[in-house]
N, C-alpha and C positions, 0 to 999 in steps of 0.2 A: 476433676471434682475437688473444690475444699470447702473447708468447714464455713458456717453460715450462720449466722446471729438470728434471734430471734425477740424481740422485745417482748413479742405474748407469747402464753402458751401454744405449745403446740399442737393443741388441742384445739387451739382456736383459732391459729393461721392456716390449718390445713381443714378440709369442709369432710374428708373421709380418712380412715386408717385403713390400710390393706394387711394384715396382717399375717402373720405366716403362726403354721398350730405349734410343734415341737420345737420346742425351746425360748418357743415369744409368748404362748399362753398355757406349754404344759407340758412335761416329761412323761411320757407314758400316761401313766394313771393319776399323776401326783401335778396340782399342779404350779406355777414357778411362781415365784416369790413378788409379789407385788402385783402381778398381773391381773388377776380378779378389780382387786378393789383401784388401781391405774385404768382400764378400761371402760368399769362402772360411770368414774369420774368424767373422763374426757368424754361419754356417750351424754350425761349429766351437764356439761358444757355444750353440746349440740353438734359434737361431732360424730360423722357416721362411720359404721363399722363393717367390714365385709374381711372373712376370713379364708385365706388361698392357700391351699394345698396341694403340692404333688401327689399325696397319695391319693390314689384313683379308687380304691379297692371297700372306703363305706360310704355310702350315700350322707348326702346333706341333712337328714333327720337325725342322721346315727354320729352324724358329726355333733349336731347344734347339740343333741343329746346328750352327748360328753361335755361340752362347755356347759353345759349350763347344772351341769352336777357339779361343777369345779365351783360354780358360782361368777362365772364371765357370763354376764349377757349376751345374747345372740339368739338371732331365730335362725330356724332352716334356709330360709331365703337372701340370708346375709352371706351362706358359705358357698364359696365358687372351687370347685374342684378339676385338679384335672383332668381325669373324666368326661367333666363339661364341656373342658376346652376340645379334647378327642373328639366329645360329640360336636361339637361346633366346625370343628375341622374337617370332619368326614360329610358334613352337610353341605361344605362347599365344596365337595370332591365328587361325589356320586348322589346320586339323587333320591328324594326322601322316597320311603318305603321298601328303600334296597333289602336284603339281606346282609348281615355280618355276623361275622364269627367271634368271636370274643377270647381271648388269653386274658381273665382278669376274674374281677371278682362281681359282688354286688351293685359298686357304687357305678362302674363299668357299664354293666346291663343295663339298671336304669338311666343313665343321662341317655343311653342309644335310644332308648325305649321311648324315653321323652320327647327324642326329635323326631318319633317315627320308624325309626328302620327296624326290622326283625332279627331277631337275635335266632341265628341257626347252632344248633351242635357238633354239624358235620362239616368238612369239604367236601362232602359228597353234594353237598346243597348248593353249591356253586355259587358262595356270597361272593359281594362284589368287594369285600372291604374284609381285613383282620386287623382288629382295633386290639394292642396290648396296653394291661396298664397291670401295676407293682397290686399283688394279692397272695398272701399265704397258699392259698389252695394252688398253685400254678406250677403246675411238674411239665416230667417227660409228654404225656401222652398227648395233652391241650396243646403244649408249645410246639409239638410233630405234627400233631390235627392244623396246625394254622399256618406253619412252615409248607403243609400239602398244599392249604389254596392258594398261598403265596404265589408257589411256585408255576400255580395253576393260571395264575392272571390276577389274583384279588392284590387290589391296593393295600400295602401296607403303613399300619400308623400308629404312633408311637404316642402313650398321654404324657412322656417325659423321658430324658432320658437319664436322671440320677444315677449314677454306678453304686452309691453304698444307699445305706435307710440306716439312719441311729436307733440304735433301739438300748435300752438299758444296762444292756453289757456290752453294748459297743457297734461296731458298722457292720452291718449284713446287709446281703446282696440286695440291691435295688433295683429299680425297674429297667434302667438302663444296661446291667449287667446282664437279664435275661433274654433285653430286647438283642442286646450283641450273638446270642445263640442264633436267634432265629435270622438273624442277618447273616450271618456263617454260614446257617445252613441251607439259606438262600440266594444269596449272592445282592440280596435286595439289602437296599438301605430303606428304612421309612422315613414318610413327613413325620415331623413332631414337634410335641406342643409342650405347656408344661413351662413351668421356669427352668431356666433363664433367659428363656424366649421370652422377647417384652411383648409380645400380643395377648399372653394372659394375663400381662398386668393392665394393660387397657380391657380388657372385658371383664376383671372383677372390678376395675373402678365405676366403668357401663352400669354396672348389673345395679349399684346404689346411687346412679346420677351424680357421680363424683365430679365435680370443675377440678379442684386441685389438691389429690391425693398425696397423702404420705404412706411412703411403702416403710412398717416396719419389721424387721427381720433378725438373725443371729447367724445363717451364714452366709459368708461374703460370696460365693460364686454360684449361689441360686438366689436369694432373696436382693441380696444387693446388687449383682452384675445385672439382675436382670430389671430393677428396678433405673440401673445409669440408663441399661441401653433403651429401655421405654421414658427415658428423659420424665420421670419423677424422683423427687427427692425422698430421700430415704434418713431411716433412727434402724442404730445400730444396738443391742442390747447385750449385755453381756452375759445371758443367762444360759447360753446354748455352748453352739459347738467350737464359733471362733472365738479366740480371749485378747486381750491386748495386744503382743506381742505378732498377732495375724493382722490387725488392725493399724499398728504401723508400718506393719511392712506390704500392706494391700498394692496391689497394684492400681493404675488409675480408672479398669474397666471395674472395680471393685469396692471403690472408698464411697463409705458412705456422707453425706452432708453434716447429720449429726450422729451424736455419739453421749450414751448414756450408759449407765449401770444398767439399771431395773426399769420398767416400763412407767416409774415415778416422775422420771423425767420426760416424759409426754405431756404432764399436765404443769410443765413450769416452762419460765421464759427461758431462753439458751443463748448460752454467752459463748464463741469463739475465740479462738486466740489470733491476735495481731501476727502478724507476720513482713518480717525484715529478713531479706535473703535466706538462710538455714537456720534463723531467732525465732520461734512460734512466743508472744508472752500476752499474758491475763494476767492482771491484776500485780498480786508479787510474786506466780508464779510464772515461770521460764523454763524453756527448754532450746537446747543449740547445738547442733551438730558443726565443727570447724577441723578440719582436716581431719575428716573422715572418723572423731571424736565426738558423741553422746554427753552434754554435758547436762546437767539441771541445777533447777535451784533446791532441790531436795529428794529423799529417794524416792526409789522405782517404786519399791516393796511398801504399798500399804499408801497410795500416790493418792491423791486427792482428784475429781473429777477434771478442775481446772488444771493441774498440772497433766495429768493426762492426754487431755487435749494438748493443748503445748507440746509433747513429748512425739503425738502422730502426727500434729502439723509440722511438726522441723525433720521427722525421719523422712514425711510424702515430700517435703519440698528438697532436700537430702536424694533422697531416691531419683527422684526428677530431674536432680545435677548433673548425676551418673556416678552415686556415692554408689558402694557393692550392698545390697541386700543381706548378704551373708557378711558382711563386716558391722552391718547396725544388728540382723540376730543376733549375736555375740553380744550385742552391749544391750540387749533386751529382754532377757533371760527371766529377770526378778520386777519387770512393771507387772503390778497388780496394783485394781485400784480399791481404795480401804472399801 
């Protein structure tokens, strides 16, 4: 993957945005800095919006709900959750009207519900399916209740498998880390879905008749890995959890195409940097790595968008040579950009 020109917005070469919630359109309760009134816009240009989340655990009203307090537009039926994708995945596993047992929450029950199949309480009920997905409420007793049908014959499956969930004070367990209990204590591994499995980026682009989506995101090994490996282009933002410094040092199943601040740079044209062996340069700004040396044309600290770029085009094409990763860390410490 490298960086990629765009003479129009990108708001208007791409016909959908796929968006991811925490950290592209909101931290918790608050939401991020540009995003509202950056997505209004580009929606205002005629491009469409469907919004993809891992977390399985609220329904699509109770999603659109929160965006639309924050002031992002979106209805119910623009949000694709994992959830959905679990329900879509157990549809083509066992047959509608099954029983399943659920380790999850709300958003969980309903997409099952949607596609038809019964949601039981028990193993005693003898579902054909234990559908886990990431929810507050989900202890010892549900996650032993669904490890019994497992063990019993029911297919198991997973709406993702994240090991952390950011949340305000930092990484707590995600749906992946619980799903690993129940694989322990069954010996099963589950299908799963979920980014950064590219099939859920093809079905939230489906879901809004997208021809050529832009996937935009903040972390590189679910929004953007899974955006390479479903062969769409992806906008990196830096309002979440990866910052600069992760960004050039991304590996190839991870670099995004573009690469912005704020979700501002969605609705303008996007300029790339030229590239001459380990020389990424725009304009008068430069960057160059030469014997295993970081050089620029000005600092790290407080770096301009176009030298930025320059500085991740020369560390990926760097990286690519078979410079050490941990020799450009060291000389990456202080890129931030103003």
């Amino acid at each position: 993957m490298t960086l990629t020109s765009s003479n129009e917005p990108l708001s208007t070469a791409y016909d959908a945005a796929i968006y991811d919630l925490d950290g592209v359109c909101y931290r918790g309760d608050q939401p991020v800095v540009d995003a509202a009134e950056s997505i209004t816009d580009a929606r205002n240009s005629g491009q469409r919006a469907v919004y993809l989340t891992n977390n399985a655990s609220r329904t699509p009203h109770a999603i659109g709900e929160h965006l639309r307090s924050l002031g992002i537009p979106a209805e119910d039926s623009e949000v694709y959750t994992a959830a959905m994708a679990a329900a879509e995945l157990a549809s083509e596993q066992i047959p509608a009207g099954s029983k399943v047992f659920v380790i999850g929450g709300a958003g969980l029950v309903e997409a099952l519900t949607v596609k038809g199949f019964t949601v039981v309480d028990s193993a005693d009920d003898d579902p054909a399916a234990v559908v886990q997905g990431w929810d507050p409420s989900v202890g010892w007793a549900i996650m032993s209740e669904g490890a019994l049908a497992i063990q019993r014959g029911a297919l198991f499956i997973a709406s993702n498998l994240d090991a952390t969930l950011p949340q305000e004070r930092g990484f707590m367990l995600g749906n992946g880390s619980l799903v690993k209990a129940v694989e322990h204590a069954t010996g099963v591994v589950p299908l799963a879905t979920g980014k950064p499995l590219p099939k859920v980026f093809h079905q939230a682009g489906e879901s809004v008749s997208a021809v050529r989506p832009l996937a935009v995101g903040d972390r590189l090994n679910t929004d953007i890995r899974g955006a390479v490996a479903a062969g769409i282009d992806s906008l990196h933002v830096l309002t979440g959890v990866n910052d600069e410094k992760d960004v050039a040092l991304a590996i190839p199943e991870e670099r995004p195409t573009f690469l912005v601040k704020t979700l501002v740079g969605l609705n303008e044209p996007y300029s790339a940097p030229s590239l001459s062996g380990m020389k990424a340069s725009r304009g008068e700004s430069w960057a160059e790595v030469s014997n295993e040396e970081l050089v620029a044309s000005g600092p790290l600290d407080g770096a301009s968008l176009e030298l930025y770029r320059c500085v991740v085009a020369a560390c990926w094409a760097a990286a690519d040579a078979g410079v050490s990763r941990e020799k450009l860390a060291d000389q990456l410490a202080d890129l931030v950009v103003a």
